[in-house]
SESEMAR-988747 format. One record per residue (C-alpha): residue number from 1; x, y negated, z. Coordinates in steps of 0.5 Angstrom, whole numbers, plus 2048, in hexadecimal, padded with zeros to 3 digits. Each point is the difference from the previous one (the first is absolute). Example, Ala and Ser with C-alpha at 12.3 -4.5 7.8 and 13.67 -1.06 7.14 Angstrom:
2
<n 1, px 819, py 809, pz 810>
<n 2, px 802, py 7F9, pz 7FE>
REM end
This chain:
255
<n 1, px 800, py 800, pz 800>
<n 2, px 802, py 7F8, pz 7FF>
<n 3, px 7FF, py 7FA, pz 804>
<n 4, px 7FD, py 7FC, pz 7FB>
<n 5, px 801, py 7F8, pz 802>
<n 6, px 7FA, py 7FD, pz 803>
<n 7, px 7FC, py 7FC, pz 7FB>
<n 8, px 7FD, py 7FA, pz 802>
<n 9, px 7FD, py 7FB, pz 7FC>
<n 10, px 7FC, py 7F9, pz 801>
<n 11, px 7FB, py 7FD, pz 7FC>
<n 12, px 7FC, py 7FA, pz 801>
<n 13, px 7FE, py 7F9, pz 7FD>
<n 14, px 805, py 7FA, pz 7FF>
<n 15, px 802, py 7FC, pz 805>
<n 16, px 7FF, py 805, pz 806>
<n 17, px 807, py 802, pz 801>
<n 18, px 801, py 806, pz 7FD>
<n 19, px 807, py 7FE, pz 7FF>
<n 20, px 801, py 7FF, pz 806>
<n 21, px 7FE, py 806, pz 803>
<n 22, px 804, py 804, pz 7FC>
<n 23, px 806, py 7FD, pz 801>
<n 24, px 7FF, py 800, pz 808>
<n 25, px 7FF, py 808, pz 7FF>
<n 26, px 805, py 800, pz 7FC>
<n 27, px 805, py 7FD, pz 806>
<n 28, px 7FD, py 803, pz 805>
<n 29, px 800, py 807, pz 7FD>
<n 30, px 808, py 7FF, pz 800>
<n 31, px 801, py 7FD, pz 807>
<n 32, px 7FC, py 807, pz 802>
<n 33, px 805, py 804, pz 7FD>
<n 34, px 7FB, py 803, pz 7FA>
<n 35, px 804, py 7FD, pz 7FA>
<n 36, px 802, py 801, pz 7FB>
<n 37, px 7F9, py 7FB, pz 7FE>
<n 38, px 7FF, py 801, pz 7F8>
<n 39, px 7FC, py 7F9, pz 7FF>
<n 40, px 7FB, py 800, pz 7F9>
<n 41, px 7FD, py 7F9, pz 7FF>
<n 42, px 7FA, py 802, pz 7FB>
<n 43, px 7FD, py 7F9, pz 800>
<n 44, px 801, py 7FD, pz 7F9>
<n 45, px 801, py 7F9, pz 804>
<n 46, px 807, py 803, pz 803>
<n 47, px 802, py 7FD, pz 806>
<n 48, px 802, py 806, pz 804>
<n 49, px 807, py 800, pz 7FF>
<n 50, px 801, py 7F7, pz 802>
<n 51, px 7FC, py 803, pz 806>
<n 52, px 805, py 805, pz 802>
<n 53, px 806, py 7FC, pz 7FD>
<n 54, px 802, py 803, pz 7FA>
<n 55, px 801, py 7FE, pz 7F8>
<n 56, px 7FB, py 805, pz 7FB>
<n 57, px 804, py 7FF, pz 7FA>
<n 58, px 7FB, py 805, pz 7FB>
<n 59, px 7FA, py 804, pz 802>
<n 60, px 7FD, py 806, pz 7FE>
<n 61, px 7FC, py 7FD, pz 7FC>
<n 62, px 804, py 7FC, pz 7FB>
<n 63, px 806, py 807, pz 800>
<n 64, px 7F9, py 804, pz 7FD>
<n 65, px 800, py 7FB, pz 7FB>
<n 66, px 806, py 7FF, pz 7FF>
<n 67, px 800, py 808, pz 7FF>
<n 68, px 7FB, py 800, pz 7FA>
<n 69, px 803, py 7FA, pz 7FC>
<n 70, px 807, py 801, pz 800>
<n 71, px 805, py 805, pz 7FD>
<n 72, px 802, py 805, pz 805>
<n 73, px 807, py 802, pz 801>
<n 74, px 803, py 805, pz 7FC>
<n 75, px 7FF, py 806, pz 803>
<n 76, px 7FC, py 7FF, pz 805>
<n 77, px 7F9, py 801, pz 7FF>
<n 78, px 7FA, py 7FB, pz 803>
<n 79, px 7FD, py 805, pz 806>
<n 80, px 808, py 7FF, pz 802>
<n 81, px 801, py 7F9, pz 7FE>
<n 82, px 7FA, py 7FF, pz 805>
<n 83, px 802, py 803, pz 805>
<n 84, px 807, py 7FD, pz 7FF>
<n 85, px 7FD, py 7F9, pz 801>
<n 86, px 7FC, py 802, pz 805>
<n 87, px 806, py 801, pz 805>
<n 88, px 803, py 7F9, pz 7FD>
<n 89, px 7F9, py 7FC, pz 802>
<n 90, px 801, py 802, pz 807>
<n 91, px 802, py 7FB, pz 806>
<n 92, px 804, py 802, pz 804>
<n 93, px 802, py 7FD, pz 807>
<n 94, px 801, py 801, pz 807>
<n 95, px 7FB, py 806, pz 803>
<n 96, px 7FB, py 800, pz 7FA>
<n 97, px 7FF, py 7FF, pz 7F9>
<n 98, px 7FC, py 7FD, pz 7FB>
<n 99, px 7FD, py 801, pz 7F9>
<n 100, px 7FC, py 7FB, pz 7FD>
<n 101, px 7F9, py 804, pz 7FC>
<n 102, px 7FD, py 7FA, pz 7FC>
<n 103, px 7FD, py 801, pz 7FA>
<n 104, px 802, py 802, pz 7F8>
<n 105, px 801, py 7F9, pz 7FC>
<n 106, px 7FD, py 803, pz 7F9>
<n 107, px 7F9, py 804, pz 7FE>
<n 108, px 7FF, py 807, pz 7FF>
<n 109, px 800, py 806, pz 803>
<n 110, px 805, py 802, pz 806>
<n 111, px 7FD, py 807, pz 802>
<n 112, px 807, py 802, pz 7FF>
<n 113, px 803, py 7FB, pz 803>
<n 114, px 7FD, py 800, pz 806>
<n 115, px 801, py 808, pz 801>
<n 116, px 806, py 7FE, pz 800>
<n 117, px 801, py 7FB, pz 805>
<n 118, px 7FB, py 804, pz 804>
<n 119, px 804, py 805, pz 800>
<n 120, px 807, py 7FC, pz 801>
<n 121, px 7FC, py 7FE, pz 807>
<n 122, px 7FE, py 807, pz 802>
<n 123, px 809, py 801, pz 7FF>
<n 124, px 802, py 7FB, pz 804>
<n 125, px 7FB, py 7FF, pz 806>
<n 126, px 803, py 806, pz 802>
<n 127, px 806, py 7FD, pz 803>
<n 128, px 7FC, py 7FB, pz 804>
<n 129, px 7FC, py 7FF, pz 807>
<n 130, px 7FA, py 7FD, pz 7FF>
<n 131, px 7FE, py 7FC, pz 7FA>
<n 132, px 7FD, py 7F9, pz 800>
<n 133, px 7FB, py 7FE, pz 7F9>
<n 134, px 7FF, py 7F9, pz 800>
<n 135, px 7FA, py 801, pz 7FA>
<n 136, px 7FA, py 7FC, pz 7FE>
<n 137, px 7F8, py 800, pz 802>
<n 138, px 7FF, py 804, pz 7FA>
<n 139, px 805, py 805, pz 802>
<n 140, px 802, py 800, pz 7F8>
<n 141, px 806, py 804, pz 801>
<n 142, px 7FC, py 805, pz 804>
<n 143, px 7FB, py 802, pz 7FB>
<n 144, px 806, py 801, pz 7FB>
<n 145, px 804, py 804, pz 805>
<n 146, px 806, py 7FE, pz 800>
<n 147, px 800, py 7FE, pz 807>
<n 148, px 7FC, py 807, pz 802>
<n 149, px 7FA, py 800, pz 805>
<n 150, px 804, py 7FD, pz 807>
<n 151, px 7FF, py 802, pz 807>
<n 152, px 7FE, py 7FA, pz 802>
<n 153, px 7FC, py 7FA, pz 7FD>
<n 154, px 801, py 7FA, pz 805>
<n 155, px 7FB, py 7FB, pz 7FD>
<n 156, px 802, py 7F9, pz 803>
<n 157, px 7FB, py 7FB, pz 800>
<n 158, px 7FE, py 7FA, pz 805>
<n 159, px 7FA, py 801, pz 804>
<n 160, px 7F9, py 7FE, pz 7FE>
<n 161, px 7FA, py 801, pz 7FB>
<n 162, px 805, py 7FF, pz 7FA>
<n 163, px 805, py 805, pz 803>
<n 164, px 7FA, py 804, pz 801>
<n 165, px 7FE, py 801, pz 7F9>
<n 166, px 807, py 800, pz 7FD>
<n 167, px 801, py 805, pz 806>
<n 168, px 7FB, py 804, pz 7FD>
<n 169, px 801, py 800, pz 7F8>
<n 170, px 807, py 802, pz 801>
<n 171, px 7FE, py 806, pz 805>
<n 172, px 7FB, py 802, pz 7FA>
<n 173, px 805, py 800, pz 7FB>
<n 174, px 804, py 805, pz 803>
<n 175, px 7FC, py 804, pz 802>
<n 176, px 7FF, py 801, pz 7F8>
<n 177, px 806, py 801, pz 7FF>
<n 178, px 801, py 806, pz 805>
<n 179, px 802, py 7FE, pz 807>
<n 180, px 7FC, py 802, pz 805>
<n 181, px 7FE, py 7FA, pz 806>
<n 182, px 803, py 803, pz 805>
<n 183, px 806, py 7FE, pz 7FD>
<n 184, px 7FE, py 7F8, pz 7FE>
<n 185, px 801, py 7FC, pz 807>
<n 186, px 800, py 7F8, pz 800>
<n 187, px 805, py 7FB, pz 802>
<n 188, px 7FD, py 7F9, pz 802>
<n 189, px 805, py 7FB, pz 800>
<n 190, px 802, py 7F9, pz 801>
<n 191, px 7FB, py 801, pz 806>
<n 192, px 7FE, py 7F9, pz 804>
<n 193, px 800, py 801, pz 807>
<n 194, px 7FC, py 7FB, pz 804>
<n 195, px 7FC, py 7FF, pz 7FA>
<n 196, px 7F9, py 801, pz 7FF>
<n 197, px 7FE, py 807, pz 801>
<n 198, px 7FF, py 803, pz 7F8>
<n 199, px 7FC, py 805, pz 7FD>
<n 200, px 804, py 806, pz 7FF>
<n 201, px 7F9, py 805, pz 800>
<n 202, px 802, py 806, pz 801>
<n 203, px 807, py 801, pz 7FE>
<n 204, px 805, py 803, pz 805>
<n 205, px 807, py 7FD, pz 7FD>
<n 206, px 806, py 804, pz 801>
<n 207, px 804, py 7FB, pz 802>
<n 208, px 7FE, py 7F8, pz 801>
<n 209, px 806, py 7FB, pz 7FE>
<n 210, px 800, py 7F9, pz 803>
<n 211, px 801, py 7FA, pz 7FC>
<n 212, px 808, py 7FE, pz 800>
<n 213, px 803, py 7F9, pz 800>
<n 214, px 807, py 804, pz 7FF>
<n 215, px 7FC, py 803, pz 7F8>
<n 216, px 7FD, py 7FA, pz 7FE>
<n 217, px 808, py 7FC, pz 802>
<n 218, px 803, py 806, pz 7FC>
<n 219, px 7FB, py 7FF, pz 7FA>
<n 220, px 800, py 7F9, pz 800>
<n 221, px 808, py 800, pz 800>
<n 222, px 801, py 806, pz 7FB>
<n 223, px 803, py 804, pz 804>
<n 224, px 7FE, py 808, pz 802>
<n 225, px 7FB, py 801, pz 804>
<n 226, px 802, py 807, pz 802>
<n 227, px 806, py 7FC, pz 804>
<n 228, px 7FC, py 7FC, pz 805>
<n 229, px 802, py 801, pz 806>
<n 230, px 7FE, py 807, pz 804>
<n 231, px 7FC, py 7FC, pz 806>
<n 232, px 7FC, py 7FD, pz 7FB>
<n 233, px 7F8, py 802, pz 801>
<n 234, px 7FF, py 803, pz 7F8>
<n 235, px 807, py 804, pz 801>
<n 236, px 7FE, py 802, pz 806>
<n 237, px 7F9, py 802, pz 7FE>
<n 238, px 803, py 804, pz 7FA>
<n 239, px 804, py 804, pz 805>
<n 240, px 7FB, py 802, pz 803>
<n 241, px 7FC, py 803, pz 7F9>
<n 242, px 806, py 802, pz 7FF>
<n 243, px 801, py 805, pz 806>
<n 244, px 7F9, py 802, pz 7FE>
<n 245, px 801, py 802, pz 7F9>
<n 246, px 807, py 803, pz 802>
<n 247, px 7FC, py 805, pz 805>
<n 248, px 7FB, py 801, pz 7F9>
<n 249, px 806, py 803, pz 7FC>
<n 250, px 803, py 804, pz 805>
<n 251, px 7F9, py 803, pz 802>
<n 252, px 7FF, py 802, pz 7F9>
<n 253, px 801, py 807, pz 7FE>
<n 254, px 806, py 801, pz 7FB>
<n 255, px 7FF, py 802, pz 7F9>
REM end
């Protein structure tokens, strides 16, 4: 049997701080000691990597397509070519790694493409811990199957109506696509305290993330969120779900 890597990925609408979640978990992850992190940023407005402080030259997006219009090397054919390019396209830094997914730049049919993007995945998961998935609402590359079905969908969301209904047009669209509800838990984050009390219905959210002032000074100076300090609510916070999630994967049968 093989310990396959904890997947877990967050969805949610902009502007809720997916990204910043993300990359808290991310850090939080390696300060437990469950590292190696792979990081997957499959949000087409790619920012996870200026979260966690390091440069994306090209995405998996653009090297498929670059698969298909240009000539490949001699002797070299193109499933190879695209697992090939797929090694060069990953980031790496100190305790994780990331790999940008983005999206073919062209039209036309990529089944044979994405066969083999999911299967470089599926290749070089093995060697990681967890895997954190920042994706989109519509959960595109989920549906594709690139990114296989996760372990956990973390929907982020700000508490109230709105969040409720976006909370719920997600749930249902996983749901179609195959996870099963005990997997799909929700994070509500920039949470004011002292506030007036909000409706969050009957959600009971793995985890509440207090508003930061040290995210939004990191935000605003263009630095990376993921390096604010260790006492900070949201960091703080995000230990905790980390914890929680670390306890998931460890409880998890081995495949």
């Amino acid at each position: 049997m093989t310990l396959l890597p904890f997947t877990i990925a967050l969805s949610g609408k902009g502007g809720t701080g997916k990204t910043t979640i993300s990359s808290l978990l991310v850090r939080a992850f390696i300060d437990a000691g469950e590292c190696p992190v792979l990081a997957v940023d499959a949000d087409p407005n790619a920012n996870f990597h200026e979260a966690l402080g390091v440069e994306v030259k090209e995405t998996l997006g653009s090297m498929r397509e670059e698969a298909f219009t240009r000539n490949i090397p001699p002797g070299m054919n193109r499933h190879d070519y695209v697992r090939f390019r797929f090694r060069q396209a990953l980031v790496e830094s100190s305790g994780f790694d990331l790999v940008a997914m983005g999206r073919p730049e062209g039209t036309g049919c990529y089944c044979f493409a994405n066969d083999l993007l999911s299967e470089c995945m599926q290749q070089l998961e093995r060697e990681y811990r967890f895997l954190v998935i920042d994706t989109e609402a519509g959960m595109e590359h989920i549906s594709r199957g690139t990114i296989g079905k996760p372990d956990v969908l973390l929907i982020v969301s700000d508490p109230g109506a709105r969040g409720l209904r976006t909370i719920a047009r997600i749930r249902e669209i996983a749901i179609q696509l195959g996870l099963e509800p005990s997997r799909i838990h929700v994070v509500y984050n920039r949470f004011k305290s002292g506030a007036a009390p909000v409706d969050i219905g009957s959600e009971r959210p793995i985890a509440i993330v207090p508003e930061d002032p040290a995210v939004e000074a990191a935000d605003l100076a263009a630095t990376p969120v993921s390096r604010i300090l260790a006492d900070s609510p949201a960091r703080q916070a995000t230990r905790i779900l980390a914890e929680k999630l670390i306890e998931m994967a460890h409880a998890r049968p081995e495949k």
